[in-house]
One Martini backbone bead per residue (centre of mass of N, CA, C, O) as a GRO file, in nm:
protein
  417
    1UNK     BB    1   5.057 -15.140 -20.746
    2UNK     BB    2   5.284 -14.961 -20.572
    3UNK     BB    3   5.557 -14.761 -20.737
    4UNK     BB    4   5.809 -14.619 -20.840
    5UNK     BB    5   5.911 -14.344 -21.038
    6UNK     BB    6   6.117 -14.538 -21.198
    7UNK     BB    7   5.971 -14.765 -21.235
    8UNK     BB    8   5.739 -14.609 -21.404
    9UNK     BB    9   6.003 -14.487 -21.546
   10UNK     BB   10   6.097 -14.712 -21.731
   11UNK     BB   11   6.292 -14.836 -22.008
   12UNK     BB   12   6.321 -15.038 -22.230
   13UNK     BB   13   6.476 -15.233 -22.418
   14UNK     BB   14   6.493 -15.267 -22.753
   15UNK     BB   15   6.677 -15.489 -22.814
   16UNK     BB   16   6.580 -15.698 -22.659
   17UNK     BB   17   6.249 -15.678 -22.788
   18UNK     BB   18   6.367 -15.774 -23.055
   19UNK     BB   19   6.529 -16.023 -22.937
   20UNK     BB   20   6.275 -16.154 -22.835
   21UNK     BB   21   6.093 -16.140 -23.122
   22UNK     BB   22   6.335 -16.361 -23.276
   23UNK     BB   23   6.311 -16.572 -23.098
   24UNK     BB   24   6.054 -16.665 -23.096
   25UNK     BB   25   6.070 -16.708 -23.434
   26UNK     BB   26   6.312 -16.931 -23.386
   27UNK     BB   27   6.078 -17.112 -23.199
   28UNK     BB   28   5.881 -17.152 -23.463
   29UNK     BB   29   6.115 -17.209 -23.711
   30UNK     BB   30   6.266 -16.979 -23.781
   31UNK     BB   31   6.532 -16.801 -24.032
   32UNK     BB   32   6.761 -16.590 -23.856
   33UNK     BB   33   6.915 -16.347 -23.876
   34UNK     BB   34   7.109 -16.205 -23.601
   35UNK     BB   35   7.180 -15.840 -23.564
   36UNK     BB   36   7.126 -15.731 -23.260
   37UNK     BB   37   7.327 -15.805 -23.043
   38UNK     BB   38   7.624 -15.772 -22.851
   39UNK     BB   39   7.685 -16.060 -22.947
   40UNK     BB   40   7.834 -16.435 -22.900
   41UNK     BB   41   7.838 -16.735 -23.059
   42UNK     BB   42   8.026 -16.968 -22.946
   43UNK     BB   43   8.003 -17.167 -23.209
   44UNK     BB   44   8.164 -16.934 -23.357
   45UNK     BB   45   8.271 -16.776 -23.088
   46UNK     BB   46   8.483 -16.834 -22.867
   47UNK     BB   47   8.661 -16.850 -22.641
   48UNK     BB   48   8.951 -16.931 -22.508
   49UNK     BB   49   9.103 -17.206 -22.436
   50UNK     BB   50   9.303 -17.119 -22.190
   51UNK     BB   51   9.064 -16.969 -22.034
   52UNK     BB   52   8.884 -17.217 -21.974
   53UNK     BB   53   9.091 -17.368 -21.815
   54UNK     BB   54   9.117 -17.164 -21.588
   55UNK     BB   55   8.865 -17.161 -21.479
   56UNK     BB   56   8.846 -17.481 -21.412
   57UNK     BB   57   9.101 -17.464 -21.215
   58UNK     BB   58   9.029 -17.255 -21.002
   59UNK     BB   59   8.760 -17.440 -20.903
   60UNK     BB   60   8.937 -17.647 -20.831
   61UNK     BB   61   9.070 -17.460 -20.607
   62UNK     BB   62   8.868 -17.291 -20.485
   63UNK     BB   63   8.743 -17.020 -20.620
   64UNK     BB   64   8.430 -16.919 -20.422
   65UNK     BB   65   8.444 -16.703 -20.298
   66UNK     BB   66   8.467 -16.403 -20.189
   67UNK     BB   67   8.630 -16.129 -20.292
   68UNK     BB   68   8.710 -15.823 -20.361
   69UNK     BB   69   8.587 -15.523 -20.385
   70UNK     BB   70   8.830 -15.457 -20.570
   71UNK     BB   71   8.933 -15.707 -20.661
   72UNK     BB   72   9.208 -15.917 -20.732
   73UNK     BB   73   9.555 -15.829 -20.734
   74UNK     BB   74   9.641 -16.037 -20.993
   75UNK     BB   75   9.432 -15.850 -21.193
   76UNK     BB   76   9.532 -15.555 -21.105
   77UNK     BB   77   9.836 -15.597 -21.177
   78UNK     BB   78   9.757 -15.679 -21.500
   79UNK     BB   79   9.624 -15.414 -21.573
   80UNK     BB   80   9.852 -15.240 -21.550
   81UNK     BB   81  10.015 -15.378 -21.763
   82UNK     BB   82   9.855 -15.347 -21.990
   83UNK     BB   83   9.833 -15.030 -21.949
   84UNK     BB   84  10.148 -14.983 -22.033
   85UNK     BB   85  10.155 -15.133 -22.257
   86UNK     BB   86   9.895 -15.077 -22.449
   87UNK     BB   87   9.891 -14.743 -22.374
   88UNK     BB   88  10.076 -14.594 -22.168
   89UNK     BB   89   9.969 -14.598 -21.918
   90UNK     BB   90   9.989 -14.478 -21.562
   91UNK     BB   91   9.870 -14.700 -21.317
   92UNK     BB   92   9.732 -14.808 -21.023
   93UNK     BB   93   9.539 -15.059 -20.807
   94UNK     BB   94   9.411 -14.837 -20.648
   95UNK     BB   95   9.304 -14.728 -20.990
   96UNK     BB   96   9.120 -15.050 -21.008
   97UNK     BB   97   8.814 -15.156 -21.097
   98UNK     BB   98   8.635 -15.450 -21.042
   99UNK     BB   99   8.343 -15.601 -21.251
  100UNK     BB  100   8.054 -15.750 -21.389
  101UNK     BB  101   8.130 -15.565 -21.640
  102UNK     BB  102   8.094 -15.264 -21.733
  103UNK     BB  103   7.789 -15.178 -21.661
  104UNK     BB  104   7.841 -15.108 -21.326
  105UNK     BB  105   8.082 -14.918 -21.398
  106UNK     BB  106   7.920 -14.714 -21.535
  107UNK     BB  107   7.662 -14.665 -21.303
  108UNK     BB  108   7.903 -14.583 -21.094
  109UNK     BB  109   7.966 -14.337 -21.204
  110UNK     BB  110   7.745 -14.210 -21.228
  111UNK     BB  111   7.689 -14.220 -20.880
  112UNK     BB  112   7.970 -14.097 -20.820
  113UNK     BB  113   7.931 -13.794 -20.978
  114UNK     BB  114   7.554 -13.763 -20.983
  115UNK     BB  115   7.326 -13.561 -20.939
  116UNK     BB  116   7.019 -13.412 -20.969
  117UNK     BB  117   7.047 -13.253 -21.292
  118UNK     BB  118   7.279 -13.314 -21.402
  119UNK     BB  119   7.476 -13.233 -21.685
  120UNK     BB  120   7.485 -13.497 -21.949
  121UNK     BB  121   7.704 -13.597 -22.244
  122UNK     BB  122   7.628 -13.721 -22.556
  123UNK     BB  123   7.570 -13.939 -22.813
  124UNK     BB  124   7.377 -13.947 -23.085
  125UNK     BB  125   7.470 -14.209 -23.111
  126UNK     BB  126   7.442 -14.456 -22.817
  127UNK     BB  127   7.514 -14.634 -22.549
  128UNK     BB  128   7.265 -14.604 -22.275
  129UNK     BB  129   7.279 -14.297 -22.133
  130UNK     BB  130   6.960 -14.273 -22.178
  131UNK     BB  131   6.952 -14.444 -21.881
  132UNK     BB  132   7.152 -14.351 -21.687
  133UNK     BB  133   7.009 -14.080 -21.659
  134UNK     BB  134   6.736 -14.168 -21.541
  135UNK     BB  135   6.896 -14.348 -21.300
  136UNK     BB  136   7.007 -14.042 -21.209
  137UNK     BB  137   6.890 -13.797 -21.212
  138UNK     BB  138   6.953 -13.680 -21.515
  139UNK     BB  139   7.063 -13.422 -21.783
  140UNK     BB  140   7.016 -13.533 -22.087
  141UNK     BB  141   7.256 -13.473 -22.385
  142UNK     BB  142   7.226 -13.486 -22.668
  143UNK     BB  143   7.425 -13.548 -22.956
  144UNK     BB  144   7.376 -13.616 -23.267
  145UNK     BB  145   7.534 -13.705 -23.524
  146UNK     BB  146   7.694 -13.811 -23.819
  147UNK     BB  147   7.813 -13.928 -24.130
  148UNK     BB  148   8.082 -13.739 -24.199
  149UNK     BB  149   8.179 -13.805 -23.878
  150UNK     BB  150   8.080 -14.136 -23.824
  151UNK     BB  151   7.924 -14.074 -23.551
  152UNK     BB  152   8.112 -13.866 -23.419
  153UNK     BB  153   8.188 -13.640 -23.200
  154UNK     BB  154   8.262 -13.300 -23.173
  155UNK     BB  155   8.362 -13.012 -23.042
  156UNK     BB  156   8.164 -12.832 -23.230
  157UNK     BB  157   7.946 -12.996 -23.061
  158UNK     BB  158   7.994 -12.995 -22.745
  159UNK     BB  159   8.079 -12.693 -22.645
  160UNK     BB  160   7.766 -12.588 -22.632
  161UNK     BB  161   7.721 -12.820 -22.373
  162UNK     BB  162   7.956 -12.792 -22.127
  163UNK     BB  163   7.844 -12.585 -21.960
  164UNK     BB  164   7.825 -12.735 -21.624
  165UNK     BB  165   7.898 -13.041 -21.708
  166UNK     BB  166   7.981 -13.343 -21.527
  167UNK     BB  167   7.953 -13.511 -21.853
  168UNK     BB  168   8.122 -13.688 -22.046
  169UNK     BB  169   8.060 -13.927 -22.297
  170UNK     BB  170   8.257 -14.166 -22.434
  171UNK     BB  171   8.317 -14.378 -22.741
  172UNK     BB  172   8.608 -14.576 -22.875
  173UNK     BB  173   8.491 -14.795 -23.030
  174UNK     BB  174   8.154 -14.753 -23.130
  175UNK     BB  175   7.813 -14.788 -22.963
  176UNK     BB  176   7.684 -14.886 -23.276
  177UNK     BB  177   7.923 -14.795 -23.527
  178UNK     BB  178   8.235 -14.896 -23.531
  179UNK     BB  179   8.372 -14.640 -23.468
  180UNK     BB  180   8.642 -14.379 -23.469
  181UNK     BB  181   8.853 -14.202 -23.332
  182UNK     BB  182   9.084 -13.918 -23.413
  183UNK     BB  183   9.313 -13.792 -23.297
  184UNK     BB  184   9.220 -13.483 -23.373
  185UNK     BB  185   8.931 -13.522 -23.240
  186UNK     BB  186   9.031 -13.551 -22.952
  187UNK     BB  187   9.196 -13.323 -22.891
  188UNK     BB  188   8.942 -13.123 -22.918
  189UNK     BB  189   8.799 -13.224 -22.693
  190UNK     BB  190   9.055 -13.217 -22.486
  191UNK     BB  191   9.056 -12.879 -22.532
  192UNK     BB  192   8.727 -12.810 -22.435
  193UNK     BB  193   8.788 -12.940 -22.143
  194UNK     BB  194   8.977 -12.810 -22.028
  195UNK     BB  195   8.871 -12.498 -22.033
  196UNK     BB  196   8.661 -12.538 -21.869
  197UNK     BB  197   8.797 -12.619 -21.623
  198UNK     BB  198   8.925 -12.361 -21.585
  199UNK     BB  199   8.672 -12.168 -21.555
  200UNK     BB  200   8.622 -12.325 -21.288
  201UNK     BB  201   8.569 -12.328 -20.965
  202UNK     BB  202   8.621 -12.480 -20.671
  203UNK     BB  203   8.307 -12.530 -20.592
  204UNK     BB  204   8.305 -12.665 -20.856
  205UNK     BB  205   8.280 -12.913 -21.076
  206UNK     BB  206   8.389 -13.085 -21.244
  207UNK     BB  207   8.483 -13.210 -21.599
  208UNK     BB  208   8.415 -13.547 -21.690
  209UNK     BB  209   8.505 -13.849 -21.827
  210UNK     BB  210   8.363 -14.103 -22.007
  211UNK     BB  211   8.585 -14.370 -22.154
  212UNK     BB  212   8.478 -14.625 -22.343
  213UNK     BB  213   8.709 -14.918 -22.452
  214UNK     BB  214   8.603 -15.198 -22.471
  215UNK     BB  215   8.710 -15.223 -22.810
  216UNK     BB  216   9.010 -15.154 -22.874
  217UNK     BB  217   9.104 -15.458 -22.935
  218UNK     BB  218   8.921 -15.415 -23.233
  219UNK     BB  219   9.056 -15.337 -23.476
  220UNK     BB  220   9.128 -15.258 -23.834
  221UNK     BB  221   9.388 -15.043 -23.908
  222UNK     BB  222   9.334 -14.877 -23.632
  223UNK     BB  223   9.421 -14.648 -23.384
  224UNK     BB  224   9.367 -14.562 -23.097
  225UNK     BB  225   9.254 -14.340 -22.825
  226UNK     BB  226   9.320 -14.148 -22.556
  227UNK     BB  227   9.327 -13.897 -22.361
  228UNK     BB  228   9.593 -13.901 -22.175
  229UNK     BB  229   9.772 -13.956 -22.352
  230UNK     BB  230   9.700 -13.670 -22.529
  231UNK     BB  231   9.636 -13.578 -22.200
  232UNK     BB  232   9.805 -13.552 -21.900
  233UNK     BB  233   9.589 -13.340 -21.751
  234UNK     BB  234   9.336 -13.541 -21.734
  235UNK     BB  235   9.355 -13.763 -21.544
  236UNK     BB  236   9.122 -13.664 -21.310
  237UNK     BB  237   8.897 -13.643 -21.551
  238UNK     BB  238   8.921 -13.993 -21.622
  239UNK     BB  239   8.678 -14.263 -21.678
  240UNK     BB  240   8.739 -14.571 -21.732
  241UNK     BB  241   8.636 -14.862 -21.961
  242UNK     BB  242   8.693 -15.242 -21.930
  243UNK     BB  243   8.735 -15.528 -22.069
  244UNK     BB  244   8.654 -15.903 -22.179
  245UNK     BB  245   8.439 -15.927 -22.337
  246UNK     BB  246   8.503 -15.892 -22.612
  247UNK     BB  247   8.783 -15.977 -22.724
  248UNK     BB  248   8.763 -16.236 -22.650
  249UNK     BB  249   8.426 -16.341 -22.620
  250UNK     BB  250   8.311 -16.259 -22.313
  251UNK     BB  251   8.019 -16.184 -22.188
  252UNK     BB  252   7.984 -16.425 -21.959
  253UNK     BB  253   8.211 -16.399 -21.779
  254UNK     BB  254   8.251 -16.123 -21.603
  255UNK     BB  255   8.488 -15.904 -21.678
  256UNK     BB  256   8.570 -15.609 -21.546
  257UNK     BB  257   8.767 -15.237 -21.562
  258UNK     BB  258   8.810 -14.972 -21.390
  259UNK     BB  259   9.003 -14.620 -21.399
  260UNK     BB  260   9.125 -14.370 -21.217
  261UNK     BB  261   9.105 -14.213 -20.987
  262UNK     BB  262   9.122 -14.274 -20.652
  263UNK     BB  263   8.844 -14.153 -20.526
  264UNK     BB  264   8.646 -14.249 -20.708
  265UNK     BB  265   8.700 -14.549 -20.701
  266UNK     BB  266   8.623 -14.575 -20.453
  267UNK     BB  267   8.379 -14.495 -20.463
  268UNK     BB  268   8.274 -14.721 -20.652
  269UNK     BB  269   8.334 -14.946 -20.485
  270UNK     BB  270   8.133 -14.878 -20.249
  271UNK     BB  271   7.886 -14.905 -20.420
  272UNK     BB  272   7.920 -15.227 -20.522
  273UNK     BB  273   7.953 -15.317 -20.256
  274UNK     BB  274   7.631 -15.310 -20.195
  275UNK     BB  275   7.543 -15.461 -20.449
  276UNK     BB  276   7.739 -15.684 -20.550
  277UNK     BB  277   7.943 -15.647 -20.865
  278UNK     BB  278   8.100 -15.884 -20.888
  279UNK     BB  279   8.346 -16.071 -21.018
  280UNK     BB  280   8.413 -16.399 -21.026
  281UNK     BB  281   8.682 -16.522 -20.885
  282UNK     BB  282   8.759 -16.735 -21.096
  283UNK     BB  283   8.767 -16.543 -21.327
  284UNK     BB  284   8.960 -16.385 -21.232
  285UNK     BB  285   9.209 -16.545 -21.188
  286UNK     BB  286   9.224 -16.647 -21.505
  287UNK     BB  287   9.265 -16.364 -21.616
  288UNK     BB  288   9.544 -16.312 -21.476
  289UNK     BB  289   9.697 -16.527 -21.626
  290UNK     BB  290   9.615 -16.506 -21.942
  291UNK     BB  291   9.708 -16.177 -21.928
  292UNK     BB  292  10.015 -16.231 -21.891
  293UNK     BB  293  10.020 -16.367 -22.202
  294UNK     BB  294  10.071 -16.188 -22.456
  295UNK     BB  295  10.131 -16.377 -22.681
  296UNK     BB  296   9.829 -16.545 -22.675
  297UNK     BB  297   9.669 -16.318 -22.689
  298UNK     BB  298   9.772 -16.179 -22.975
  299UNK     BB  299   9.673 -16.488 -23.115
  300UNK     BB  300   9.405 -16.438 -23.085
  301UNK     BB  301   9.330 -16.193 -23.180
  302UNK     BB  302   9.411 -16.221 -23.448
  303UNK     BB  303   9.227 -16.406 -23.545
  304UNK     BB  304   8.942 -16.281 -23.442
  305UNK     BB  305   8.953 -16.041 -23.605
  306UNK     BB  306   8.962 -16.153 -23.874
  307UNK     BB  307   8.667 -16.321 -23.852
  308UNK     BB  308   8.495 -16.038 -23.822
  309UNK     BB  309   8.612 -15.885 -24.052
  310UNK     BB  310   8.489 -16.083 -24.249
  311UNK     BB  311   8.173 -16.005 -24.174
  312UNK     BB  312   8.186 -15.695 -24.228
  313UNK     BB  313   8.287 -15.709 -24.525
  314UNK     BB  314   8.050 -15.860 -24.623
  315UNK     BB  315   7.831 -15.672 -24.540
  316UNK     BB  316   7.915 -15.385 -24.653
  317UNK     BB  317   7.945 -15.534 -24.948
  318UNK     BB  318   7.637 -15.606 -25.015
  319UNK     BB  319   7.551 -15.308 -24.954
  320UNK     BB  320   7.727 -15.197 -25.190
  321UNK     BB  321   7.599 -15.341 -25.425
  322UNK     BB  322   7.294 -15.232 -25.374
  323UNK     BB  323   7.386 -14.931 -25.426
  324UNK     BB  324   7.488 -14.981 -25.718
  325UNK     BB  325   7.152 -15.095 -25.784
  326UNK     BB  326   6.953 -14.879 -25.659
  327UNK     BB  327   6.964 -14.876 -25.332
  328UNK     BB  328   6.830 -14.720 -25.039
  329UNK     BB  329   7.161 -14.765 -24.947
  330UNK     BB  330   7.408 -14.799 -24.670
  331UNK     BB  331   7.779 -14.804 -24.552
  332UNK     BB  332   8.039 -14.811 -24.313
  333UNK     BB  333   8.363 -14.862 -24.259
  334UNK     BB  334   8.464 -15.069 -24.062
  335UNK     BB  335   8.692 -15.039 -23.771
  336UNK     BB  336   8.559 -15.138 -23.492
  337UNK     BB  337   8.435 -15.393 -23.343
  338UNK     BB  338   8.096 -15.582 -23.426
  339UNK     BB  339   8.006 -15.335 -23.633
  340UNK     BB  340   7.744 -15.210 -23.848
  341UNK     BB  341   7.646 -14.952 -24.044
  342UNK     BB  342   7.327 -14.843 -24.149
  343UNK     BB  343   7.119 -14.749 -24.468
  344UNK     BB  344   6.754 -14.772 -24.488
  345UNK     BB  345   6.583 -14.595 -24.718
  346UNK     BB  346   6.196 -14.695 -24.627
  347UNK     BB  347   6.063 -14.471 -24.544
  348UNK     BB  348   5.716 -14.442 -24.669
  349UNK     BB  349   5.664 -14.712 -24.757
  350UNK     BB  350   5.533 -15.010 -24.893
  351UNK     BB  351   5.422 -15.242 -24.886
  352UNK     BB  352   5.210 -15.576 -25.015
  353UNK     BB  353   5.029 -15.521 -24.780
  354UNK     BB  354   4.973 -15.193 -24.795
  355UNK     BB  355   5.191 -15.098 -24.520
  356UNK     BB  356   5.304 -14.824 -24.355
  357UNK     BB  357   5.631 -14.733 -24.354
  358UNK     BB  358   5.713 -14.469 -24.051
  359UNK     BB  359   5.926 -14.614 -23.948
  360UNK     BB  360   6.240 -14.778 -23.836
  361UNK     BB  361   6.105 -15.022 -23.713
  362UNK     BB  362   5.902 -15.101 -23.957
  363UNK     BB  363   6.141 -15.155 -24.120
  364UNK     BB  364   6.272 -15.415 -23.947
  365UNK     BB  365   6.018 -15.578 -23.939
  366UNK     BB  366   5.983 -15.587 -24.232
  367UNK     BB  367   6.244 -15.771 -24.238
  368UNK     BB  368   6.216 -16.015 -24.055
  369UNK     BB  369   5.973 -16.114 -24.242
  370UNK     BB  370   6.097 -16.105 -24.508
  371UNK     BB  371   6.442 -16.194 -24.494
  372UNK     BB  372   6.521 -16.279 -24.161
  373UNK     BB  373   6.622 -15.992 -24.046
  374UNK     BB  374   6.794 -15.842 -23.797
  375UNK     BB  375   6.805 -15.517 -23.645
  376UNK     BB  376   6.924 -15.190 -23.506
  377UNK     BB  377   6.809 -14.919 -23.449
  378UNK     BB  378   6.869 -14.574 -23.360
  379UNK     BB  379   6.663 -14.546 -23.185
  380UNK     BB  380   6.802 -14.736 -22.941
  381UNK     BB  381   7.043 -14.476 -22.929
  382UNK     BB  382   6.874 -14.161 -22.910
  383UNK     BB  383   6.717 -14.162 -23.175
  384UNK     BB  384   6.507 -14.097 -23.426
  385UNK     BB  385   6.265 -14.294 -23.620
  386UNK     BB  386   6.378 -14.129 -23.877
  387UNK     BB  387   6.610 -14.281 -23.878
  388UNK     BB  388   6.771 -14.473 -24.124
  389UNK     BB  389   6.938 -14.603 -23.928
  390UNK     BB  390   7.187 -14.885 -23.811
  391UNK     BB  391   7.277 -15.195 -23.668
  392UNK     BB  392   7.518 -15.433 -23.703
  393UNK     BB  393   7.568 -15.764 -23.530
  394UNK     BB  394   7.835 -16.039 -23.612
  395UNK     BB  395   7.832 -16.224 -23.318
  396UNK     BB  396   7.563 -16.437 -23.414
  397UNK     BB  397   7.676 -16.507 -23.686
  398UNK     BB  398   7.745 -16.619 -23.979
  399UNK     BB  399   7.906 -16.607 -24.304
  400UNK     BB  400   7.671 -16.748 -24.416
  401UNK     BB  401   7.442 -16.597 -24.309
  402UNK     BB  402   7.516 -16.326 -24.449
  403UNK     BB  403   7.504 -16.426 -24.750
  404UNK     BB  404   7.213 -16.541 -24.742
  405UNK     BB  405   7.061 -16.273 -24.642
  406UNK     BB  406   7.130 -16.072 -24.926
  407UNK     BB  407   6.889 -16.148 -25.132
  408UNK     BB  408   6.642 -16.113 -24.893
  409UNK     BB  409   6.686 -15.799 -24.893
  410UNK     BB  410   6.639 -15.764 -25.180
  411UNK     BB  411   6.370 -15.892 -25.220
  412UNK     BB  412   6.230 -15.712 -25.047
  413UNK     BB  413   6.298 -15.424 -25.120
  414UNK     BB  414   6.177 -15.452 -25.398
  415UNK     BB  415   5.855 -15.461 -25.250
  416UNK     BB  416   5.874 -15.163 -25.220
  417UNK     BB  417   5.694 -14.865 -25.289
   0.00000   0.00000   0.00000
């Protein structure tokens, strides 16, 4: 059968492939910790209560027709107040659209600002932006990134490939590294965004940033930052993603929210509205009501984020063991997000039955088999297989599955020679 060249040259997720065969060994018996997917198991994190409440009365109440295409007005009213109170940013409802989760949302900036051949500039890692570069024929430039400065890319990184580019993509706290940009390091990305800008003709496109803070509520003793704040004459040429999958744990739930200039909104709203990608309207409902009430939302964060902390910091601290007792791993102070980075350097090593790990993924499945432990390399987020860096996501995992499974990985580690 005769298929398009996009469906024919489309990569799967690496991750859902790992989360597929460890689903897999699950289901065969094996006990595994997953810290694979970036998600969240109900019985360990569930919803708030007042939220699932909210929910099932909204039903109660028939909230089951369709929505309207940019959100419920009682939602989009509701993220004003969040973004003036909690961010200090000032957006109208007209600069607000709503839609299942973060995802389309994204797609939507992409297809709403990208013409075929388009400039995307990205940081690697980075999630899914080479997907979304060849889903829009785009031409993705990947910027590498480093570990001295957490994996967040510099203005001095940035610059020499910004000339003619219609987007910058960027994440804080980042998905896969759980880091987050500092004051500083914002300013001068936004002040070399400026730059460009100045330089550009009328005929000419800005350079616009995308700006995904999806995590934003849950960080760690650390202040989140956000371009506009920052530069509020960036307004025009910044579209935010937010949306309560992650601060929540909802990530079922699929209630998300894009804001920015309002030419682009409409756009991005025109285009799901043919798609069709918006989110379920009784959970708009409840989220415009529970989100209404600060007190309720802090009060869950407080716990919630304690107990997110309290799992990265178990995993962290026992990979710091590791390598004080002469183990070629380390990882980085996690900031904020559900991620801890890690770097299991054992590229080269042999197995116990004699197989050479060649590379980052070899390194992975030789942990799910032998540790029971399974991660996610940065090869899945636009980094090479020889990249010894990794992802653990600890919403899938229980704080006792953390520290059972690491004698599992000093033992596996151990038998590599």
């Amino acid at each position: 059968m005769k298929v398009s060249v996009l469906a024919n040259t489309l990569i799967g997720s690496e991750i859902i492939k790992i989360g597929n065969e460890v689903n897999d060994m699950k289901r065969k018996g094996a006990q595994i910790a997953n810290l694979t997917i970036g998600d969240f198991d109900p019985s360990i994190f569930p919803i708030p209560a007042e939220l699932k409440e909210e929910i099932i009365d909204a039903y109660h109440h028939n909230h089951t027709n369709y929505p309207p295409a940019d959100g419920i007005l009682p939602l989009r009213e509701t993220v004003v107040e969040i973004l003036r109170d909690r961010y200090s940013l000032n957006y109208s409802v007209s600069d607000i659209l709503v839609a299942g989760g973060s995802r389309p949302l994204i797609y939507a900036t992409y297809l709403a600002l990208i013409d075929p051949g388009d400039k995307v500039i990205y940081p690697a890692p980075s999630w899914n932006n080479n997907h979304y570069c060849h889903l829009s024929s785009a031409q993705g430039v990947p910027v590498v990134t480093t570990v001295e400065n957490n994996f967040m890319p510099t203005a001095a990184q940035l610059k020499p490939h910004l000339k003619g580019a219609t987007l910058l993509a960027l994440c804080s706290p980042l998905n896969p590294t759980g880091t987050m940009f500092t004051q500083e390091q914002l300013e001068e990305i936004c002040e070399v965004v400026i730059e460009e800008n100045k330089s550009r003709g009328a005929d000419e496109k800005p350079l616009y940033i995308l700006y995904d803070q999806i995590y934003s509520l849950l960080t760690f003793g650390r202040e989140h930052v956000n371009p506009v704040s920052l530069r509020p004459e960036l307004k025009e040429y910044v579209i935010y993603i937010d949306g309560i999958s992650k601060c929540l744990s909802a990530t079922g739930v699929r209630v998300g929210w894009a804001f920015g200039p309002e030419e682009i909104i409409s756009k991005m709203k025109a285009l799901l509205g043919h798609i069709g990608a918006w989110a379920p309207k009784a959970e708009q409902v409840a989220v415009a009501k529970y989100f209404k009430n600060k007190e309720l939302v802090d009060g869950f964060l407080d716990s919630f984020k304690k107990q997110v902390q309290v799992s990265l910091d178990e995993l962290h601290n026992g990979f710091q063991q590791l390598k004080s007792e002469g183990f070629n791993v380390d990882s980085v102070v996690p900031m904020g997000a559900i991620y801890l980075t890690l770097k299991i350097d054992y590229i080269g090593k042999t197995t116990p039955s004699g197989s050479l790990l060649k590379n980052s993924a070899d390194v992975n499945f030789y942990l799910i088999k032998e540790a029971q432990a399974a991660l996610v390399p940065f090869s899945a987020f636009g980094n090479d297989e020889s990249m010894a860096w990794f992802r653990a996501s600890v919403g899938g995992c229980s704080l006792q599955d953390i520290k059972d499974m690491m004698p599992r990985i000093k033992t596996a580690l151990s038998k590599l020679k």
